[in-house]
PQR file with spaces between the fields and no chain letter, atoms N, CA, C, O and H, PARSE charges and radii, in Angstrom:
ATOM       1  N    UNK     1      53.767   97.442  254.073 -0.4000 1.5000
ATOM       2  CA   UNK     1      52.867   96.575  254.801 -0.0000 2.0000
ATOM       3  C    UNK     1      52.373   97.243  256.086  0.5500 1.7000
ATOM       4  O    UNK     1      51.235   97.029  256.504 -0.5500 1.4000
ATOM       5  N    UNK     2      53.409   98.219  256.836 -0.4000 1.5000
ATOM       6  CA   UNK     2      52.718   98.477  258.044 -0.0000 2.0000
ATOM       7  C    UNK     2      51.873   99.776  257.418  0.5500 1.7000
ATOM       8  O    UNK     2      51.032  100.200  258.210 -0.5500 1.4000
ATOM       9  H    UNK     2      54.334   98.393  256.496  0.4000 1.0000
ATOM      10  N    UNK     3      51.917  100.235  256.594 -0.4000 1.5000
ATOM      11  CA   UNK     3      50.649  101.239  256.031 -0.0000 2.0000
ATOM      12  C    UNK     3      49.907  100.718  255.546  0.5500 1.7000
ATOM      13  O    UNK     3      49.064  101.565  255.249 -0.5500 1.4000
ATOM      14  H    UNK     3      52.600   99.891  255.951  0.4000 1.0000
ATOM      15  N    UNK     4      49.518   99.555  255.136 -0.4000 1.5000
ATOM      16  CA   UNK     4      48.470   99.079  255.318 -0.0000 2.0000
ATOM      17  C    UNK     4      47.535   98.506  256.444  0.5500 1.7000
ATOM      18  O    UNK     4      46.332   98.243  256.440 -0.5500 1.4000
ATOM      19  H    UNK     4      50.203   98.867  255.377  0.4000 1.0000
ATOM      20  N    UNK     5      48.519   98.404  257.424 -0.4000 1.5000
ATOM      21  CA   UNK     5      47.723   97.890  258.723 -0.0000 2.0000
ATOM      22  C    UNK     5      47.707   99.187  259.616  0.5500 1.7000
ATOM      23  O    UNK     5      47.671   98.823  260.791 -0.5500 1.4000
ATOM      24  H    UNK     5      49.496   98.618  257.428  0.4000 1.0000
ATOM      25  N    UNK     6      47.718  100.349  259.530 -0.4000 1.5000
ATOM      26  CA   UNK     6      47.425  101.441  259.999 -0.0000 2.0000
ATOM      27  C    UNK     6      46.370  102.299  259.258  0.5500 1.7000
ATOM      28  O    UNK     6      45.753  103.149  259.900 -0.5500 1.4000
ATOM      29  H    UNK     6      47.746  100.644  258.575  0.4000 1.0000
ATOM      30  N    UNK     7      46.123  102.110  257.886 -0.4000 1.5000
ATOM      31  CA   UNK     7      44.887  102.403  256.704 -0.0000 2.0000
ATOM      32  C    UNK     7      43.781  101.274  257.626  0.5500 1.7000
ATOM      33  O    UNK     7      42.883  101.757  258.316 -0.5500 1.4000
ATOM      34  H    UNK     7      46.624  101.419  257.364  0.4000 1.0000
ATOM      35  N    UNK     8      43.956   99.952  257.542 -0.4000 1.5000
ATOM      36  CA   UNK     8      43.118   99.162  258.084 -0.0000 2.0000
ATOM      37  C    UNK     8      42.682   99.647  259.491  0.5500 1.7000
ATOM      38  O    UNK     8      41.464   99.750  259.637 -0.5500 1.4000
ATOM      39  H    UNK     8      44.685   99.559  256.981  0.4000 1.0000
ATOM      40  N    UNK     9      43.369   99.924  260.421 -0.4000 1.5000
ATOM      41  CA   UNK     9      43.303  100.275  261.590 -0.0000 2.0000
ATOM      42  C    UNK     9      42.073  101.061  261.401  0.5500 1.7000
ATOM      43  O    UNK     9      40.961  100.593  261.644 -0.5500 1.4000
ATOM      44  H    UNK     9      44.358   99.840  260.303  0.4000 1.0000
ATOM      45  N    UNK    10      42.310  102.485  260.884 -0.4000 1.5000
ATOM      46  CA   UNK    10      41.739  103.848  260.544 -0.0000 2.0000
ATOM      47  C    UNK    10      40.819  103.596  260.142  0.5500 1.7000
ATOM      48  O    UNK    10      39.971  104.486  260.203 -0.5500 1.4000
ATOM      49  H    UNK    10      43.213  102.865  260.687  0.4000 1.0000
ATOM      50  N    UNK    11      40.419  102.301  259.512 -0.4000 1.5000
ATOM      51  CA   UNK    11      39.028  102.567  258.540 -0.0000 2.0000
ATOM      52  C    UNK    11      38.076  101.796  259.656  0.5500 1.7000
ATOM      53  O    UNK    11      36.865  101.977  259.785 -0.5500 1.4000
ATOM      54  H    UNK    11      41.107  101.578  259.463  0.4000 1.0000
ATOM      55  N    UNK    12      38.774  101.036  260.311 -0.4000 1.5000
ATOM      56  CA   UNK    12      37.982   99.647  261.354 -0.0000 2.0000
ATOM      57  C    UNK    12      37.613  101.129  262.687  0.5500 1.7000
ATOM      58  O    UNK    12      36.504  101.100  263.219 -0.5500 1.4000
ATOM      59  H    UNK    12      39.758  100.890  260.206  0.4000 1.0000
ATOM      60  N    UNK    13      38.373  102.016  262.994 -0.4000 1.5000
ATOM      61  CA   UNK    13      37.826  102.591  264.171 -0.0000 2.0000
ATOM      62  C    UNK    13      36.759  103.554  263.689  0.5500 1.7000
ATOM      63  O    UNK    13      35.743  103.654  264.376 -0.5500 1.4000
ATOM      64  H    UNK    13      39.274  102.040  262.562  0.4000 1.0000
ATOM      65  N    UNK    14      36.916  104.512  262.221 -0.4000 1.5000
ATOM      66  CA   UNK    14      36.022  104.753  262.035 -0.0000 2.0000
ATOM      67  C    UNK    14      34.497  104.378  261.908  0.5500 1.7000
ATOM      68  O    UNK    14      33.537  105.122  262.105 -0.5500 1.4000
ATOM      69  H    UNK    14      37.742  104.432  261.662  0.4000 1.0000
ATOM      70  N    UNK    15      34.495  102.858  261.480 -0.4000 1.5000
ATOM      71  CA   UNK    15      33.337  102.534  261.015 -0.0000 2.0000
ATOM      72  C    UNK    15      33.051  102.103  262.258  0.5500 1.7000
ATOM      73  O    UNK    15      31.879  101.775  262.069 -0.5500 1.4000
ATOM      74  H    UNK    15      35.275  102.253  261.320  0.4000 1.0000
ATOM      75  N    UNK    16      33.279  101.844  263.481 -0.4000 1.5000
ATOM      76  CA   UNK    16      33.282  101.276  265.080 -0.0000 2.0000
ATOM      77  C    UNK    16      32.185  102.999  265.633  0.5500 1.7000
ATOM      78  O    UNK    16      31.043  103.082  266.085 -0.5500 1.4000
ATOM      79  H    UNK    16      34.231  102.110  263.635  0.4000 1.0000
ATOM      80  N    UNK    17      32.994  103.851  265.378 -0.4000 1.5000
ATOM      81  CA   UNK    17      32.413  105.266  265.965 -0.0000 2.0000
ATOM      82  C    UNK    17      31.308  105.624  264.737  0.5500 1.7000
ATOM      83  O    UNK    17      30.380  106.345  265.105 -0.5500 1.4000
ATOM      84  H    UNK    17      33.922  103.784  265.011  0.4000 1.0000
ATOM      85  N    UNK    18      31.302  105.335  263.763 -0.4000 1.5000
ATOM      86  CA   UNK    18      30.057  105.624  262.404 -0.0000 2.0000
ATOM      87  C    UNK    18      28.959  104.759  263.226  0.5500 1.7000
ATOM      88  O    UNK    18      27.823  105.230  263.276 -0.5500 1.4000
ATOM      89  H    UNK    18      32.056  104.750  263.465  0.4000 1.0000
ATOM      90  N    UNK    19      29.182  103.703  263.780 -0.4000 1.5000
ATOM      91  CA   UNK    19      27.996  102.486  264.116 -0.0000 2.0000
ATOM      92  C    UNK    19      27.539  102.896  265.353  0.5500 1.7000
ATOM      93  O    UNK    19      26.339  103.071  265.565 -0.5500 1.4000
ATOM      94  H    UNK    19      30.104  103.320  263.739  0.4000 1.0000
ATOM      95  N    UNK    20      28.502  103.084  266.293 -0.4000 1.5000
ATOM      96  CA   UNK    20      28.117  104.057  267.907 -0.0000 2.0000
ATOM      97  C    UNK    20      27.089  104.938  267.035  0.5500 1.7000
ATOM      98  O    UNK    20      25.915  104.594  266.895 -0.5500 1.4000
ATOM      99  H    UNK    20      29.476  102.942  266.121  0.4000 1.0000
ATOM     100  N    UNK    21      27.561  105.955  266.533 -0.4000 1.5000
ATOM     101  CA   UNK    21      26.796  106.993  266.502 -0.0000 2.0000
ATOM     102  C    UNK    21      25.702  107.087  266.136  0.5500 1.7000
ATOM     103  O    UNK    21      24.849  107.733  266.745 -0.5500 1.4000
ATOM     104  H    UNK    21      28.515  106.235  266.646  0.4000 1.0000
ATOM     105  N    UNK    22      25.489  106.428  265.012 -0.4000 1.5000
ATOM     106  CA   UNK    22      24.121  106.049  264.180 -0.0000 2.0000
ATOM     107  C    UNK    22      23.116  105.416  264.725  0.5500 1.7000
ATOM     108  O    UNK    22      21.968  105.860  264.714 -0.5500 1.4000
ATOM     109  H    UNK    22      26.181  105.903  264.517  0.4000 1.0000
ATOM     110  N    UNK    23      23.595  103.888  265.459 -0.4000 1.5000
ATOM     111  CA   UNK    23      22.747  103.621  266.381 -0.0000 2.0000
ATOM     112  C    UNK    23      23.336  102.591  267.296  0.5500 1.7000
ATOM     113  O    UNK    23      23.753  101.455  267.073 -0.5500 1.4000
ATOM     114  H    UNK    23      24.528  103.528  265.468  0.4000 1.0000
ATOM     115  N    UNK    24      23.245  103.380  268.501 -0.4000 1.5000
ATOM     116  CA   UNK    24      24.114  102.999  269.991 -0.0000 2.0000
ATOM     117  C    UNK    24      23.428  101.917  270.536  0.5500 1.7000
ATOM     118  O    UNK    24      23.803  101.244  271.496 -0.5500 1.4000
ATOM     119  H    UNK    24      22.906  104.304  268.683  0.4000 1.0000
ATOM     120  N    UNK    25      22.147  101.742  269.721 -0.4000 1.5000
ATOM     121  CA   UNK    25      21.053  100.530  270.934 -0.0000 2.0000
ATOM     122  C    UNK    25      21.746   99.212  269.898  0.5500 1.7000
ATOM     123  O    UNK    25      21.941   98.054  270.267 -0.5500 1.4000
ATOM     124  H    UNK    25      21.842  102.289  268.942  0.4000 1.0000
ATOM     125  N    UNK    26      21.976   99.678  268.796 -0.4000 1.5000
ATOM     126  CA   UNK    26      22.484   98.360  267.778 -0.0000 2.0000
ATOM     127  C    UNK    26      23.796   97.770  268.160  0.5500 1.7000
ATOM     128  O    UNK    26      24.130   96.590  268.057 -0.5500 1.4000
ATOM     129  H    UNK    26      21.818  100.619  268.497  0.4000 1.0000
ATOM     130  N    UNK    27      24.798   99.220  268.820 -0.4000 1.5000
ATOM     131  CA   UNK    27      26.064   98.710  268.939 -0.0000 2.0000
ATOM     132  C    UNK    27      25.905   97.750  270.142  0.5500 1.7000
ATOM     133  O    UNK    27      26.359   96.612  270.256 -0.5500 1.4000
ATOM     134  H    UNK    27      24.527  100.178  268.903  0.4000 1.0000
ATOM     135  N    UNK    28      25.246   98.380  270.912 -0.4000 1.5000
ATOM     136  CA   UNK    28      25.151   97.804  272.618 -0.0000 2.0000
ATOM     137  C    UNK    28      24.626   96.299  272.437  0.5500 1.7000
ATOM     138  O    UNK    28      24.875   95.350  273.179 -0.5500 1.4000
ATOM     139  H    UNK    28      24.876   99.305  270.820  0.4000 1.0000
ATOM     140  N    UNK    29      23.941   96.305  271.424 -0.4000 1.5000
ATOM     141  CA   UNK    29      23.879   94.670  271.331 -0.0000 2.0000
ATOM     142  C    UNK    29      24.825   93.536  271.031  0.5500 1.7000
ATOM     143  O    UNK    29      24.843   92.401  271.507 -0.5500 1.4000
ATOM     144  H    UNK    29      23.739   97.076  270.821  0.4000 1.0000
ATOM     145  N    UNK    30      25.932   94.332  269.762 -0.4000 1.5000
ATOM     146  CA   UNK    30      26.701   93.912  269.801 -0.0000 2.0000
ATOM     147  C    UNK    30      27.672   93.530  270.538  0.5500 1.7000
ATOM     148  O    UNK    30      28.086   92.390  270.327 -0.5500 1.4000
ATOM     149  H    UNK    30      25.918   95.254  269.375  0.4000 1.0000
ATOM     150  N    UNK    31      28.151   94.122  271.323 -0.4000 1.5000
ATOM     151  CA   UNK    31      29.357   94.475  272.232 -0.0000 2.0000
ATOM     152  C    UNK    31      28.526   93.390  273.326  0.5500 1.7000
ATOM     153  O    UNK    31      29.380   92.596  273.717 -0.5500 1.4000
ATOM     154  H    UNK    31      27.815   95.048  271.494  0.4000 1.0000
ATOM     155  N    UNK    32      27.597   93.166  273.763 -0.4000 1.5000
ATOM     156  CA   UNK    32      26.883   92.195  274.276 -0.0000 2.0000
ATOM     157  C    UNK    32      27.013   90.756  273.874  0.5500 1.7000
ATOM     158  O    UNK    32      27.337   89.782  274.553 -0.5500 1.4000
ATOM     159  H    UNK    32      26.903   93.812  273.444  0.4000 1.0000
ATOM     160  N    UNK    33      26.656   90.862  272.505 -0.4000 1.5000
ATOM     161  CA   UNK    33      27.187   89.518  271.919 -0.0000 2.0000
ATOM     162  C    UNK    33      28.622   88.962  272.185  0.5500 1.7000
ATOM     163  O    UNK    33      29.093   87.888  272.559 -0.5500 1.4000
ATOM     164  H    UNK    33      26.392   91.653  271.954  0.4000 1.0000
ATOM     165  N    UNK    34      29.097   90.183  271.822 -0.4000 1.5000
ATOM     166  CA   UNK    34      30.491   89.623  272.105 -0.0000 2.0000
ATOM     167  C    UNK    34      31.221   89.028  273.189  0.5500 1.7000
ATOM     168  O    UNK    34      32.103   88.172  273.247 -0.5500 1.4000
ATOM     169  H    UNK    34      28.714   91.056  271.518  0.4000 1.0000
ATOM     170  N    UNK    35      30.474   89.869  274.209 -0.4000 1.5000
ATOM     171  CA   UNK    35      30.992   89.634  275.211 -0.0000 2.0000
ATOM     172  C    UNK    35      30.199   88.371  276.275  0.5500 1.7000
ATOM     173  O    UNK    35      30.710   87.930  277.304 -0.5500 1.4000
ATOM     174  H    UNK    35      29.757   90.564  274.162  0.4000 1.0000
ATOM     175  N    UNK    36      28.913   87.978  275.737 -0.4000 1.5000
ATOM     176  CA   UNK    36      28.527   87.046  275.879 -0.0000 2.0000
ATOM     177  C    UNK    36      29.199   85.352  274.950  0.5500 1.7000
ATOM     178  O    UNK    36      28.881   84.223  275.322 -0.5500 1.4000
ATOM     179  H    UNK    36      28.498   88.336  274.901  0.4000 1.0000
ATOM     180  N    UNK    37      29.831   85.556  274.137 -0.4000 1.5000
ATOM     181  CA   UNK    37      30.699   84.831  273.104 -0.0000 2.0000
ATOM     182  C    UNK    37      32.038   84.358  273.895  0.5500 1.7000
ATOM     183  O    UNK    37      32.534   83.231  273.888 -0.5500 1.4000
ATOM     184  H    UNK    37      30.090   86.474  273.835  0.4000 1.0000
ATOM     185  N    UNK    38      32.444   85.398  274.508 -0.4000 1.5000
ATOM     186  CA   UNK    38      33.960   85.429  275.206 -0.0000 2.0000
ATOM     187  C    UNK    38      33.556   84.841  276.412  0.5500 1.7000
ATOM     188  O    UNK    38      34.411   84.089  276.881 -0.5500 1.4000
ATOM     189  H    UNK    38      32.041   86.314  274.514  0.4000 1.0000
ATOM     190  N    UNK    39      32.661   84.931  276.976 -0.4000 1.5000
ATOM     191  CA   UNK    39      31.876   84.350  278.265 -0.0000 2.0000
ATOM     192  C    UNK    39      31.937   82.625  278.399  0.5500 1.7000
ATOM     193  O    UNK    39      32.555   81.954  279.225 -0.5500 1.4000
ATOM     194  H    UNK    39      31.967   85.542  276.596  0.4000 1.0000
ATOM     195  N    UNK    40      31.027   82.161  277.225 -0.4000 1.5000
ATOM     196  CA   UNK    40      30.547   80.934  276.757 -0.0000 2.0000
ATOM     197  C    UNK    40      31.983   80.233  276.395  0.5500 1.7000
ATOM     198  O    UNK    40      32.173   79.076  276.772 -0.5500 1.4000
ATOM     199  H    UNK    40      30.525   82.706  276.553  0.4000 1.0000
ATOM     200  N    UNK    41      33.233   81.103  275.489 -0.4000 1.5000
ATOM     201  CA   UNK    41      34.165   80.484  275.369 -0.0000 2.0000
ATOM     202  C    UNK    41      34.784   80.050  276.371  0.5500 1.7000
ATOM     203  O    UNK    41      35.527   79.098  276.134 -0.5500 1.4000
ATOM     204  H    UNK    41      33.079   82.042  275.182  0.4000 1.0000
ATOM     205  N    UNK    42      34.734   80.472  277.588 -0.4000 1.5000
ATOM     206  CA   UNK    42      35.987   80.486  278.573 -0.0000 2.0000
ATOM     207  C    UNK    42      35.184   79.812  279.715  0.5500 1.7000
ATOM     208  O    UNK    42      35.693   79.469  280.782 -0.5500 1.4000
ATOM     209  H    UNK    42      34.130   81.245  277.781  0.4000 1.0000
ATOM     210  N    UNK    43      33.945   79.665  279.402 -0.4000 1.5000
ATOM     211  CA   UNK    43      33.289   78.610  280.483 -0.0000 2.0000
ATOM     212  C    UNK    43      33.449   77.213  279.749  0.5500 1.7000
ATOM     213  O    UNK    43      33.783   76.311  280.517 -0.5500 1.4000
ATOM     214  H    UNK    43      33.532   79.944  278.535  0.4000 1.0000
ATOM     215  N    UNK    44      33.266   76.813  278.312 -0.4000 1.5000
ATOM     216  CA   UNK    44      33.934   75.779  277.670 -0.0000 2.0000
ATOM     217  C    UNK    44      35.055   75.121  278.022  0.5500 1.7000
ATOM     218  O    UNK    44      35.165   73.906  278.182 -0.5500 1.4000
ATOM     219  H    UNK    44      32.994   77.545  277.687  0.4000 1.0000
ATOM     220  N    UNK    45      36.126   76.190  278.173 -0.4000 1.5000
ATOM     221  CA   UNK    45      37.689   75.515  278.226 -0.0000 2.0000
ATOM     222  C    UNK    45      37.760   75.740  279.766  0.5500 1.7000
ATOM     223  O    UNK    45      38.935   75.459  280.003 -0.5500 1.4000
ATOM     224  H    UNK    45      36.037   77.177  278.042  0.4000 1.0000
ATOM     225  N    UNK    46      37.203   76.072  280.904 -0.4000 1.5000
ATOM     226  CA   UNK    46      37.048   75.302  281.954 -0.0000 2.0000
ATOM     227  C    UNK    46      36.558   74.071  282.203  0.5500 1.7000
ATOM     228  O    UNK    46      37.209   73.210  282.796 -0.5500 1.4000
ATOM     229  H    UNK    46      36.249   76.300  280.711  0.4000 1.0000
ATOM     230  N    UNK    47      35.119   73.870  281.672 -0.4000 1.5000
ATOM     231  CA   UNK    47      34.677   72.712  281.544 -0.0000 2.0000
ATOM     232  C    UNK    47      35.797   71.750  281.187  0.5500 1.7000
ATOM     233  O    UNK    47      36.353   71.050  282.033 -0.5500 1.4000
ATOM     234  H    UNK    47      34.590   74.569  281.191  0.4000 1.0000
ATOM     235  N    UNK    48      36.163   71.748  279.639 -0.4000 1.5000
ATOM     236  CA   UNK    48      37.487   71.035  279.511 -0.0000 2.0000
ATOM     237  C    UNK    48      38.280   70.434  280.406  0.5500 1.7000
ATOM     238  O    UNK    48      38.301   69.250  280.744 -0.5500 1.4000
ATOM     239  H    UNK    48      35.711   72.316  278.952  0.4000 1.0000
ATOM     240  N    UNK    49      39.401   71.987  281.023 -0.4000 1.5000
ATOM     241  CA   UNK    49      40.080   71.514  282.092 -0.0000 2.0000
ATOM     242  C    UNK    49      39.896   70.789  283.201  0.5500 1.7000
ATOM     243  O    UNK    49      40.849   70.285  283.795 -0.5500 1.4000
ATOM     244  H    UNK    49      39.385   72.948  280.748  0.4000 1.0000
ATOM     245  N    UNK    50      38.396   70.637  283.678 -0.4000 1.5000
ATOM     246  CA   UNK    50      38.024   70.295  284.645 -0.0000 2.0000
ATOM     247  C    UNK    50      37.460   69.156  284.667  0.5500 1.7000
ATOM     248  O    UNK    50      36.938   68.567  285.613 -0.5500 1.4000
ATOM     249  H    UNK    50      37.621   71.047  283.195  0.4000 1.0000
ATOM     250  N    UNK    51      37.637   68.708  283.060 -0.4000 1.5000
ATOM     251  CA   UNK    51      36.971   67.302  283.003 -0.0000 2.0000
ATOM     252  C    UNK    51      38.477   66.729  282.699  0.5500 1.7000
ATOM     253  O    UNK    51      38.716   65.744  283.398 -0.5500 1.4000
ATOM     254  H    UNK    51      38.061   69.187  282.292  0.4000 1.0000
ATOM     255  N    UNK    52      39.579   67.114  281.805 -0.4000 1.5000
ATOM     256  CA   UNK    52      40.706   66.688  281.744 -0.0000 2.0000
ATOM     257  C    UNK    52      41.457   66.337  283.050  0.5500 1.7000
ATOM     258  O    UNK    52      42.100   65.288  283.039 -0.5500 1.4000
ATOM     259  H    UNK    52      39.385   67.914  281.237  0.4000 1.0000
ATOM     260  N    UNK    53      41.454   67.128  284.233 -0.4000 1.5000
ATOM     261  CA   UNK    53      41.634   66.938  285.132 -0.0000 2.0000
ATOM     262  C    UNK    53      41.044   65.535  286.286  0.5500 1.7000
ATOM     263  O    UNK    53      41.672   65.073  287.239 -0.5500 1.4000
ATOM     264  H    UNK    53      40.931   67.981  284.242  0.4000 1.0000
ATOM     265  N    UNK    54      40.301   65.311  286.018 -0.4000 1.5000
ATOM     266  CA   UNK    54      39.303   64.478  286.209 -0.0000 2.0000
ATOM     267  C    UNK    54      39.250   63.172  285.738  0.5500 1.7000
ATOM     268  O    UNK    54      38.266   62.471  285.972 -0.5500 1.4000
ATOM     269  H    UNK    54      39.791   65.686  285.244  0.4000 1.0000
């Protein structure tokens, strides 16, 4: 099992640096998304708290 999650590992960083490389304006969007995603999440569960609080 843990050689499979080190095969998995290996294939997920490759295809991470295959996508950089090929095209960096595509990744940069991504990594944007994402991090616009993680943004939106964590302004949510403030909201939450701050209405739970409340």
């Amino acid at each position: 099992m843990a050689q499979a999650k080190k095969i998995a590992l290996y294939a997920i960083v490759v295809f991470v640096l295959y996508t950089i490389i090929n095209s960096p304006a595509r990744a940069a969007d991504l990594v944007q998304v994402g991090f616009e995603g993680i943004a939106n999440a964590a302004q949510g569960v403030g909201d939450f708290m701050s209405e739970l609080v409340n």
